[in-house]
N, C-alpha and C positions, 0 to 999 in steps of 0.2 A: 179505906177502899182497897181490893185487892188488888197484886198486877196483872195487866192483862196477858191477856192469850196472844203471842205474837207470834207471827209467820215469817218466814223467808222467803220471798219467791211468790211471783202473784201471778202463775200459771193453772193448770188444771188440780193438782194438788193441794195448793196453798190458797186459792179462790174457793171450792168447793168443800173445806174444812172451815174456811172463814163464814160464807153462807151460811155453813148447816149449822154451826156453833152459836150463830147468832139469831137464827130461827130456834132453836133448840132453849138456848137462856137470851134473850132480848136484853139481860139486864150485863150481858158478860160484855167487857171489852173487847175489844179485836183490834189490832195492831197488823197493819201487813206493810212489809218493805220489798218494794220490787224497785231493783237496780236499774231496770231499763222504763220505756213508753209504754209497753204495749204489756194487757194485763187478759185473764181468761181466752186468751183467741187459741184457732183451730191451726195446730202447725200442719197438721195431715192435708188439709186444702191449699196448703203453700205451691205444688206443683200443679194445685188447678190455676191457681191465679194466672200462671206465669206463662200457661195455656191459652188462659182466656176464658174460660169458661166461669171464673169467677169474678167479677167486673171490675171491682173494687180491691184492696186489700182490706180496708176497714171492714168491708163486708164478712171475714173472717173471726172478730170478734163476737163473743157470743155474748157480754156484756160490760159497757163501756166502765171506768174508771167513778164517772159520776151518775150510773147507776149503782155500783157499790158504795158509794160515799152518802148518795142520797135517798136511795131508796132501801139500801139493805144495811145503815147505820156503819158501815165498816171504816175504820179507821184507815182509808188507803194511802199513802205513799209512795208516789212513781220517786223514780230518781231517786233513790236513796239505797244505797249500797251494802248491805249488813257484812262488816270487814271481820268482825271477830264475834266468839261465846265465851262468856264465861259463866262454866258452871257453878262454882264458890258463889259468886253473888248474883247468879242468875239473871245476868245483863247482857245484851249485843252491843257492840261498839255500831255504830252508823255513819256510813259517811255521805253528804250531799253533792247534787251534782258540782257545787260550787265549790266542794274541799273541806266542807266544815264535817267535824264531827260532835257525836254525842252519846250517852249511854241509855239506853232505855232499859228499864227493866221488866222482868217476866214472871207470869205465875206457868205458864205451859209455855213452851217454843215448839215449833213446829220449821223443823228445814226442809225446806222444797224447794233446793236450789238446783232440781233437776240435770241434764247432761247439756254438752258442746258437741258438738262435731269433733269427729278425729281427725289431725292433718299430720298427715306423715310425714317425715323430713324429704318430703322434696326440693330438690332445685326446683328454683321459680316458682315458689307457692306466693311471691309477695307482687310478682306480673302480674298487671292492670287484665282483667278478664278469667281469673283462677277464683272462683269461687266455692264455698261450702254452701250448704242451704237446712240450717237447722235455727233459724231465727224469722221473724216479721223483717229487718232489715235486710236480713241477707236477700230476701223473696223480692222484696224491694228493687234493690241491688241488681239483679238479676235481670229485672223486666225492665229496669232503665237501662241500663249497659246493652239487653239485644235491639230498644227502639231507637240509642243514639248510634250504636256502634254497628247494626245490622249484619253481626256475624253468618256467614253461609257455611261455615261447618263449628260442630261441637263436638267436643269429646270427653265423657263419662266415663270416671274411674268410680268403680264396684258395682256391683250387678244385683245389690242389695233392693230394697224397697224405693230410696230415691232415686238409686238407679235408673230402677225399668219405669219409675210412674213417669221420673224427668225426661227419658227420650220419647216419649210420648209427647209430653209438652213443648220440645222444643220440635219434634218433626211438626207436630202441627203450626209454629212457628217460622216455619218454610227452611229448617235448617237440618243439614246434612249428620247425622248421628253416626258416631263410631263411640262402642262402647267395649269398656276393656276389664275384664276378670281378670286375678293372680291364681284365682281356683277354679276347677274342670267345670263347674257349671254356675247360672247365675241361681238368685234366689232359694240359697244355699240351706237353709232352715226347712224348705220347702218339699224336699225329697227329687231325687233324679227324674221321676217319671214326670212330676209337674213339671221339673225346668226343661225339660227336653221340648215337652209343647210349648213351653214359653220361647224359649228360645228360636224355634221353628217360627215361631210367629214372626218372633221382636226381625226375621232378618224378609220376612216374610212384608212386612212395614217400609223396610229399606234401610234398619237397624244394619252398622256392619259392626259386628261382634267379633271381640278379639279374647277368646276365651285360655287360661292359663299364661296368659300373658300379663309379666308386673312391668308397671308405670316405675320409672324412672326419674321424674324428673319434667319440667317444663323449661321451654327454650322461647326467647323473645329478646326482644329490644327495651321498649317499653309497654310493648302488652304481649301475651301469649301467643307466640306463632307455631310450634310446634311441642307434639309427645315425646318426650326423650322415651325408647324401651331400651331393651340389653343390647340389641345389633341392629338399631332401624332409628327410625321417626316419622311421624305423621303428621300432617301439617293440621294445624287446628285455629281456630279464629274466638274460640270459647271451652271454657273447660269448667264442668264442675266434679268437686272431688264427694264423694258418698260411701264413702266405708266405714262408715257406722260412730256411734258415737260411744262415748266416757262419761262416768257421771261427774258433777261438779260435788267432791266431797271433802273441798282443801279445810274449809275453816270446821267443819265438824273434826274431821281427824285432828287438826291443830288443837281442837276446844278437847281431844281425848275422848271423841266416841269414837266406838269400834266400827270398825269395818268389817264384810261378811266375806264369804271366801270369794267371792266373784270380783271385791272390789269397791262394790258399792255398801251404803250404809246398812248395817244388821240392826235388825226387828225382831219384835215379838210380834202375837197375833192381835196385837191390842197397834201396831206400828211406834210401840215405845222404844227409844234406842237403849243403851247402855249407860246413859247418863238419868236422873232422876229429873223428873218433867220434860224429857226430850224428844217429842217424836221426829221420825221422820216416811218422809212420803214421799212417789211421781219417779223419775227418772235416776233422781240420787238416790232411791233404796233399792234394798231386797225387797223381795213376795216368798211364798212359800209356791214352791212346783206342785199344783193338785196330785201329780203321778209320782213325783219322786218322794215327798215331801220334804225336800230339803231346800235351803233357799238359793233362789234365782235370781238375775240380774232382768227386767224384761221390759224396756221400755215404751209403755206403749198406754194411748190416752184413757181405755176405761179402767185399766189397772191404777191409774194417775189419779182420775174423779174419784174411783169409790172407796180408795184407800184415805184419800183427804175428808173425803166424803163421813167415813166412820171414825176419824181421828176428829174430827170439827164434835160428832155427838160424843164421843168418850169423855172430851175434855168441857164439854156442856154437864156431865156428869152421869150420865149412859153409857157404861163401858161395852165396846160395839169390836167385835174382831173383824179385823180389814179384810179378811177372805184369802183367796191363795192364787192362782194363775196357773194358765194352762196354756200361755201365748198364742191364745188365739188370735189368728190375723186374717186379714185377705189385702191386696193389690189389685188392682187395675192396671194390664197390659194392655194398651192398645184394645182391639175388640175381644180380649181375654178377662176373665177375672181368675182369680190363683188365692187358693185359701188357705192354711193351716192350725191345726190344734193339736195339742200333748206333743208328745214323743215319737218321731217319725224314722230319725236315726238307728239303725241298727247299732253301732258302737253305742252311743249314748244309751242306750235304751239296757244291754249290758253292763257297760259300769254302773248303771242303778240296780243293776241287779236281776231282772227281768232276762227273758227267754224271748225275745221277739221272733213274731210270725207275720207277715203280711201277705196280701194281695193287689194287685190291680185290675180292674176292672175297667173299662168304657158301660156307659147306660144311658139311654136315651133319657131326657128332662122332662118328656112326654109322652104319650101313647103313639105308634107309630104314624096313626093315621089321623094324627090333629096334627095342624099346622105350629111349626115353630119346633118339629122335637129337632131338639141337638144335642149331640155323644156328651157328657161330660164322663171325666175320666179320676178315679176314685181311688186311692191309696188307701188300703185300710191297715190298722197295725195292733196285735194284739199281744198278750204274754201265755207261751206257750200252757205254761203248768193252772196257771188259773185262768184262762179263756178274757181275761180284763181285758177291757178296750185300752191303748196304751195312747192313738194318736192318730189324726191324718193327715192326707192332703188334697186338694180338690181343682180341678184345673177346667176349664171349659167357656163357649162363649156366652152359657147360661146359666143357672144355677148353685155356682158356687158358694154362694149364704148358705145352702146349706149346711156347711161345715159348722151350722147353729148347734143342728141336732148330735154331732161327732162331739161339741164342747161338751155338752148339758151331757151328755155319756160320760165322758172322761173324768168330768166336775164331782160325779156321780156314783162313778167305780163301777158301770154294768158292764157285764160280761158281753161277750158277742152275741150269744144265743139271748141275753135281753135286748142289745141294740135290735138284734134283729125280727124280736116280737114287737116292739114297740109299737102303736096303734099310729101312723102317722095318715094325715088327710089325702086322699085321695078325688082328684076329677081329672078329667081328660085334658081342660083347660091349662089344669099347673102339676100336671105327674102322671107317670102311671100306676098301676095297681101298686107296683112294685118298685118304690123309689127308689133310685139310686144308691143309697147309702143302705136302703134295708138289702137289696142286690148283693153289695160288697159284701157286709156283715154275713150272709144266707155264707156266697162263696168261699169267706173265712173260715165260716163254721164248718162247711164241707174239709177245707186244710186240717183243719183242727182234729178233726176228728178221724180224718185217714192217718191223720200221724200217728194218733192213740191208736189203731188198729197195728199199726208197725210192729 
């Protein structure tokens, strides 16, 4: 009998190549080792839980432990720690939660040991109420620390995604938000014109935002009572820190696969490392940039699925390329939604080599005179020399999914003058003649084209 196919990591990566692989050959083994409890769940829902809005934690789970064991034949293993690779003899070292170890062996491995949160060397990162939130436990953590300890103020370092979803969650919590950036605006991926609304908003809520201002440090007894900054402090009763995470790639790089320029694990388009049988997937790899086509770092859950997703059929014996990325996102601000796709950065957008153009735009989500229209406000960004769609960004208190149709452009290579033929549905109900995004793209074209008259 052959060895199985074994996984690292029983999150969206490593579940959803386990899945596919055993839908795909029924007869193949599957091996999964996840370190921790909790397997397949939705970490993006972690700041609704903490909200309220989502009841349960367990509720976040999209399928339990023994539904994989029992209904999808996967060989699961919670608690069990995969400490080493070796590629020589194609074995993980394992260690349980009780201390024992062991070696299993492997016909494919699959590492999907995803990212942590990043904790800066602060004073007082180890005070009882300094939280990170990139785990089930940590969200845990969280919502029991605010129901015993009933903090009345919080304060959020990075202005990132858990950022602004988490002062959300805690103002609804009945707690006093201050949130603090080291750089001139939040949601920094996002483009100046969406954080400018956002931010309007986030103080507009009762957010107090402390923008270009670096955290120092935490001060307390034995829980967090105050923000250390450079010439101040703030007094706080809860703190969570969010600037972003690192991917988890100690034991790859020890077992001698490479790493890519950003950091994390390098791929091909098959998600094979540099070692023979090894892929990797989810938060600990690269992707390929659909605009740059060079590889990226870009954490985020459907890059996670369909890259496990297509490494689970390759290794069933369908070689399937994992696709490339275009980090596309969106956020939930308070009564805002904030979206991006491709390249929106001017610098960025030049060191890849491009000629960037954009525009902004406001456009109504609907005809004027049906009820519900509201401005949403439109980045659009293109390459000068060949009119390509390069990237956007999407801010407003409606319609920001659209940045669906900005993706499938980018994914795509059309030019502006095609985004802006594109046949897109129209009723009074959910647009007008003239959607938003076809609006931007028309008004690009117009840039674009006065240039060339220059």
């Amino acid at each position: 009998m052959e060895d199985p196919f074994v996984i690292v990591g029983g999150d969206a990566a490593g579940m959803s190549a386990a899945s596919k692989a055993k839908r795909e050959d029924p007869e193949l083994e599957v091996v999964v080792f996840e370190k921790g409890d909790w397997v397949s769940y939705a970490a993006c829902g972690m700041p609704y839980y903490i909200k309220g809005t989502v009841d349960q934690l367990e509720d976040l789970v999209a399928v339990t432990p023994d539904q994989f064991r029992d209904k999808r034949d996967v060989d699961l293993r919670t608690n069990h720690e995969v400490v080493a690779i070796d590629p020589d003899t194609q074995t993980v070292t394992v260690e349980t939660a009780d201390g024992e170890r062991f070696e299993q062996p492997y016909g494919a491995l699959l590492v999907g040991t995803g990212a942590r949160a990043i904790e800066p060397p602060f004073d007082g990162f180890d005070l009882e109420g300094v939280f990170t939130l990139h785990s089930m436990d940590a969200a845990a953590a969280v919502d029991t620390y605010i129901d015993e300890q009933a903090p009345q103020t919080a304060a959020i370092v990075g202005g990132g995604y858990v950022g602004v979803e988490m002062a959300e969650a805690l103002t609804e919590r009945g707690i006093e938000v201050s949130m603090f950036e080291m750089l001139p605006r939040t949601l920094q991926p996002f483009g100046e014109a969406t954080a400018n609304v956002v931010e309007d908003h986030l103080r507009e809520q009762g957010v107090n935002l402390y923008l270009e201002t670096a955290v120092e440090g935490f001060d307390g007894e034995a829980s967090v009572e105050r923000v250390a900054l450079e010439d101040d402090s703030i007094e706080t009763d809860l703190v969570i820190v969010g600037v972003g995470v690192t991917p988890n790639v100690e034991i790859a790089e020890e077992a001698g696969i490479e790493l890519g320029p950003t950091g994390a694990i390098a791929t091909d388009e098959h998600g094979r490392t540099s070692v023979e049988n090894v892929y990797a997937a989810g938060d600990c790899a690269e992707a390929t940039n659909v605009v740059t086509g060079e590889p990226d770092h870009v954490p985020l859950a459907l890059t996670a699925n369909r890259t496990g997703r297509a490494i689970g059929t390759t290794v069933a014996g369908t070689p399937t390329e994992t696709g490339g990325t275009a980090g596309t996102a969106i956020v939930k601000a308070f009564e805002l939604g904030a979206a991006r796709t491709g390249i929106i950065d001017d610098e960025r957008a030049r060191e890849a080599g491009f000629e960037p153009v954009s525009v902004t735009i406001e456009a109504p989500t609907r005809p004027h005179y049906y009820p519900g229209a509201i401005e949403l406000t439109v980045t659009l960004v293109a390459d000068r020399s060949s009119g390509r769609v390069l990237g956007a960004s999407l801010v407003g208190r409606d319609g920001a999914k659209r940045i669906d149709t900005v993706a499938t452009a980018v994914h795509s290579g059309l030019t502006v003058d095609e985004l802006e033929n594109l046949d897109l549905a129209y009723a009074p109900p959910f647009s007008p003649v003239w959607d938003p995004i076809l609006t931007a793209a028309k008004v690009l074209g117009g840039k674009l084209e006065s240039d060339d008259e220059c």
